[in-house]
C-alpha positions, 0 to 999 in steps of 0.5 A, spaced: 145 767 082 149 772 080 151 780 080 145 780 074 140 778 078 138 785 081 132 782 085 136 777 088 140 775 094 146 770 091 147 768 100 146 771 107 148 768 113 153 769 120 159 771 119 164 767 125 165 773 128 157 774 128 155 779 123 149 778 118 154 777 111 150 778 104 154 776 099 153 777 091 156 773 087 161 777 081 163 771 075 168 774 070 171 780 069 168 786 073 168 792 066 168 786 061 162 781 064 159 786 068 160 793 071 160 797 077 153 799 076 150 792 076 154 792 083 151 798 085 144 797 082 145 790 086 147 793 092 141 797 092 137 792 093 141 788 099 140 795 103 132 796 102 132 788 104 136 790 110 132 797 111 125 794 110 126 789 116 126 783 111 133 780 113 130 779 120 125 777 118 126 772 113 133 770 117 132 771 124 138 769 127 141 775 123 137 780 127 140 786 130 147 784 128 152 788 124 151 787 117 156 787 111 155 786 104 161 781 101 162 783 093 165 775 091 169 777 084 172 772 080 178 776 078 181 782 081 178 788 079 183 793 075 185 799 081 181 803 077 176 802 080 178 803 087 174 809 088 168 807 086 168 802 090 171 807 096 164 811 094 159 805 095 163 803 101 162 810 104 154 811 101 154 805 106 156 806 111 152 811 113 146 805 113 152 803 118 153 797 113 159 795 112 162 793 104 167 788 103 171 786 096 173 779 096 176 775 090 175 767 089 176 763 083 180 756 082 185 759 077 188 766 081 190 766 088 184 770 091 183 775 098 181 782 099 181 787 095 184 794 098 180 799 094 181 805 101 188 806 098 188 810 092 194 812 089 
């Protein structure tokens, strides 16, 4: 599972607080192993599987739930970056999804990647 895998989602299931969380999965370094175009290619494909029903479907205890779609990179994307990630968010939200960008790896200190404060 991977951001490479365009027709694929890596993970979706309930969050703690009861929306439907897709996650893909970004190993590397975004601009170096992948770009923002394969995030936005595979963003793509969660929102028609959302839109087309199939999430409620194939998961139905995510039905009718607030959706997210969680971008799990390995390494922190450069600031340069920020605004593509704002636009995709703003793209989304006008599907009411909500776009999360997080960073998980054993060798950095992860979180949350703030890409709403571009300076």
């Amino acid at each position: 599972m991977s951001v490479h895998e365009k027709n694929t989602i890596d993970r979706c299931g309930l969050t703690n607080d009861g929306k439907a969380m897709l996650i893909m999965y970004c190993s590397g370094e975004l601009g170096a192993d992948y770009t923002i175009e394969d995030i936005a290619d595979k963003a793509e494909t969660y929102l028609e599987f959302v839109l087309s029903g199939q999430l409620s479907e194939q998961v139905p205890e995510c039905k009718g739930k607030a959706v997210i779609f969680r971008v799990s990179c390995e390494f922190w994307p450069k600031n340069e970056y920020k605004p593509r990630f704002a636009k995709m968010a703003k793209q989304l939200s006008e599907y009411e999804v909500e776009l999360s960008v997080e960073v998980s790896s054993l060798r950095i200190s992860g979180g949350t990647y703030d890409f709403t404060n571009i300076s």
